[in-house]
C-alpha positions in Angstrom: -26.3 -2.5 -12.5 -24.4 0.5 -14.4 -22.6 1.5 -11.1 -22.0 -2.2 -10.0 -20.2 -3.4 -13.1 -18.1 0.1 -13.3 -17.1 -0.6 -9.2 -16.0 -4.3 -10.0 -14.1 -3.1 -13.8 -12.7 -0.2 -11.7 -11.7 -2.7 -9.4 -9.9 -4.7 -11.3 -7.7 -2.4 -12.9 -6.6 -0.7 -9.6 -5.4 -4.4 -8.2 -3.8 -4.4 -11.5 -1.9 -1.3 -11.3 -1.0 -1.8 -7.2 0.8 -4.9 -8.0 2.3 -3.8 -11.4 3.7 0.0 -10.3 7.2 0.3 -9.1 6.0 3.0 -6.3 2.8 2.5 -5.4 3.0 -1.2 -4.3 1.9 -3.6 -1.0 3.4 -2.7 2.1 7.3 -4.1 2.6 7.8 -5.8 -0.9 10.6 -5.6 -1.7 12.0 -8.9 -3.1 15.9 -9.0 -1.9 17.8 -12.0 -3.3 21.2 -10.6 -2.6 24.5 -12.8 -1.9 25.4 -13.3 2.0 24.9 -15.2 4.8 21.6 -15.7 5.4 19.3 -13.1 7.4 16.0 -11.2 7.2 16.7 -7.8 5.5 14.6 -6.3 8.2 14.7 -6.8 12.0 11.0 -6.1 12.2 8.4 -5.8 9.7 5.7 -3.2 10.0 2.3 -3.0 8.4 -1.2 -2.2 8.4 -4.9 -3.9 8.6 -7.9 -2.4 7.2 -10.9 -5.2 8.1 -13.8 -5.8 5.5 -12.3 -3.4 3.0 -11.7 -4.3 -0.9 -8.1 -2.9 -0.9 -7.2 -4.6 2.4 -3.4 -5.9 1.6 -3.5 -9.4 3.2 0.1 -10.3 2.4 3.7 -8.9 2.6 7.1 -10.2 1.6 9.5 -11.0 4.3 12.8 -10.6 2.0 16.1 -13.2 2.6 19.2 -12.0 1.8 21.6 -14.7 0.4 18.9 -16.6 -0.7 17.4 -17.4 -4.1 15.0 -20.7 -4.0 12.3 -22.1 -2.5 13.9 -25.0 -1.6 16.4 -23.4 0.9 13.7 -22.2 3.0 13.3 -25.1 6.2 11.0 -25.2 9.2 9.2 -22.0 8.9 6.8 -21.1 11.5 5.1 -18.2 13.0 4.8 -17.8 16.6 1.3 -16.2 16.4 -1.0 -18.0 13.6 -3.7 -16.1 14.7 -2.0 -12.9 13.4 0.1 -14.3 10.4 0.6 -17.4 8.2 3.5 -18.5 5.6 4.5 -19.1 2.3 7.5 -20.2 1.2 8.2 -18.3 -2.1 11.7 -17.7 -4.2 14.0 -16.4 -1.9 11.2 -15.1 0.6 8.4 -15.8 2.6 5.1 -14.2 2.1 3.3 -13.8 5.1 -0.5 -13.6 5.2 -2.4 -11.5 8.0 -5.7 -11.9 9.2 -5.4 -8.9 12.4 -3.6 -6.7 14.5 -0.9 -8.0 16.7 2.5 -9.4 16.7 4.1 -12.4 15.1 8.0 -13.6 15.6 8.8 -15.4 12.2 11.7 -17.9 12.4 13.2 -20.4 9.5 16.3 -22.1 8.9 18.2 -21.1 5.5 21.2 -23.1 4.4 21.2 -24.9 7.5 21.1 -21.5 9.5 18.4 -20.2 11.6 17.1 -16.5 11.3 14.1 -15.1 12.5 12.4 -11.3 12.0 9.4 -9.5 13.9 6.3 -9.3 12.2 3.9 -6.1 13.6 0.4 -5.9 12.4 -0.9 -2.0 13.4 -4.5 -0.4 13.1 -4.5 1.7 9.9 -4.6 5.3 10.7 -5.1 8.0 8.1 -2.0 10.1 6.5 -4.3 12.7 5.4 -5.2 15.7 7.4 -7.1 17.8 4.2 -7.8 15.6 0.9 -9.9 18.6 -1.3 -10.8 19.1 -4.9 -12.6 22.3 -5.5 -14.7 22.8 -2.2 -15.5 19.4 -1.9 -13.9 17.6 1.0 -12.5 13.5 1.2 -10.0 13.4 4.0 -13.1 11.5 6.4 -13.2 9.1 3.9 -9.9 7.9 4.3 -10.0 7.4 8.4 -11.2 3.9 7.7 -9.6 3.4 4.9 -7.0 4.0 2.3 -9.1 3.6 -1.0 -12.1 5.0 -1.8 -14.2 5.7 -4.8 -15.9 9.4 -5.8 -19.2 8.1 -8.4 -20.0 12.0 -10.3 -22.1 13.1 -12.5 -20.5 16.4 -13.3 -17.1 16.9 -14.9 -14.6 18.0 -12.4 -13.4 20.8 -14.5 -9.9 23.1 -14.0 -9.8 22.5 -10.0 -7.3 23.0 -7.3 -6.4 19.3 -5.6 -5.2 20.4 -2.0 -3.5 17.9 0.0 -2.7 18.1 3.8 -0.9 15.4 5.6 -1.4 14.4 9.1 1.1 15.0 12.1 4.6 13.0 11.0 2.8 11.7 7.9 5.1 12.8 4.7 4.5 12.2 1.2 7.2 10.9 -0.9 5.2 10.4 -4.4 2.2 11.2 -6.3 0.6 9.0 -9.3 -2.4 10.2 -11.0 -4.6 9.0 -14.1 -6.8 11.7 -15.3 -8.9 11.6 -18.5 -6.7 8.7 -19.6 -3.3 10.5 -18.9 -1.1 9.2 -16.3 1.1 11.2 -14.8 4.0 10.5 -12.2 6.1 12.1 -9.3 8.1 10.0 -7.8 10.4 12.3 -6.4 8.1 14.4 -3.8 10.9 14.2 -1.3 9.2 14.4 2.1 6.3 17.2 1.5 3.6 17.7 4.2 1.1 19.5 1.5 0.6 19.3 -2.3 -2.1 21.5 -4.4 -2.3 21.1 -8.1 -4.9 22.1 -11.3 -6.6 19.1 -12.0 -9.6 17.9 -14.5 -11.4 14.8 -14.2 -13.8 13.4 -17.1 -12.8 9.8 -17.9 -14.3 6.6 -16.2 -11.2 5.1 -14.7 -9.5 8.7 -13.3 -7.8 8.3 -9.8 -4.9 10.2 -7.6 -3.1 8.1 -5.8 -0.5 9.3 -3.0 2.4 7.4 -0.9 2.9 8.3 1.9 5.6 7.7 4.9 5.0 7.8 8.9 7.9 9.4 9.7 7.7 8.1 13.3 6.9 4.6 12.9 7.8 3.8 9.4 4.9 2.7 8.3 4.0 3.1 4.4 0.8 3.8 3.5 -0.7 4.9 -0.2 -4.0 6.6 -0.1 -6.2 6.2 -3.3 -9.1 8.2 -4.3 -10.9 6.7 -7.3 -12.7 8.9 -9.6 -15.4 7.7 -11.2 -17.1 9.8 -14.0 -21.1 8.8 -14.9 
């Protein structure tokens, strides 16, 4: 029961933080509400499915520059509903996916008609080596990008030793460890990261975005550490 109500509180404050922090957030969210003649801000969108797992993001935001309201959004369809479904937001739509495939995504705005590519890929794993201390993650991730560490002893003064996969980059780092956050958001486009680290509260987690250099996609891989 102990474990249980720590996995649904630990939960809750990682959807918390993934839709509250500027970097680490869903895949292609930006909201652009910009002045212009209507148009997508992206000619395709690009994103990832992970089936059956808690941190599965089931939505992205299809951004409309020169738009601002709901109400301007007409006739929106998707050309796959299989793949994707809509919702007409503030200035965007926020399309839903259920599975891998491909989606073409048309509306009219102001009277104009525009349309964008939505992609739905198989997740893939960014990491290569994901260590702290001896004790190797990186298999964890190949299904998924967050996962949860339950221990029982403190994670004391250890080196955290990230390797990223062929044309996988990271571009930042968040951590929370025994209650103190800690950000980098200015990685750059590093391929390995090692760092001292120490782990002892309840709610401790290192959190990484990452970049496909090749494809574009986004990923951030999460590793929650939870302290008994």
């Amino acid at each position: 029961m102990k474990k249980l109500t720590k996995r649904i509180l630990t939960f809750a404050l990682a959807f918390a933080m993934l839709f509250t922090t500027e970097l680490f957030v869903p895949q292609n969210t930006t909201e652009v509400q910009a002045a212009g003649t209507p148009r997508f801000t992206d000619k395709s969108y690009v994103v990832t499915y992970q089936p059956g797992e808690y941190f599965t993001r089931y939505y992205t935001l299809l951004s409309i520059v020169g738009c601002n309201r709901a109400t301007e959004i007409k006739d929106v369809k998707s050309s796959n509903t299989s793949v994707c479904r809509l919702q007409v937001k503030q200035g965007y739509l926020r399309a839903f996916y259920y599975k891998t495939g491909t989606a073409t995504i048309t509306c009219k705005v102001k009277g104009k008609k525009i349309s964008t590519k939505l992609v739905v890929k198989k997740y893939a794993s960014p990491v290569k080596n994901f260590k702290i201390g001896r004790k190797e993650f990186a298999s964890m991730f190949k299904t998924a990008s967050n996962r949860e560490y339950y221990h029982t002893d403190k994670i004391k003064n250890q080196k955290l030793n990230i390797v990223m996969n062929k044309n996988w980059v990271m571009t930042g780092i968040y951590t929370r460890l025994n209650g103190t956050s800690k950000s980098n958001y200015r990685l750059g486009a590093k391929t390995k990261y090692s760092a001292k680290i120490s782990s002892f509260g309840a709610y401790d987690h290192i959190r990484i975005n990452c970049t496909n250099k090749k494809t574009g996609i986004v990923e951030t891989i999460e590793l929650d550490l939870s302290y008994e």
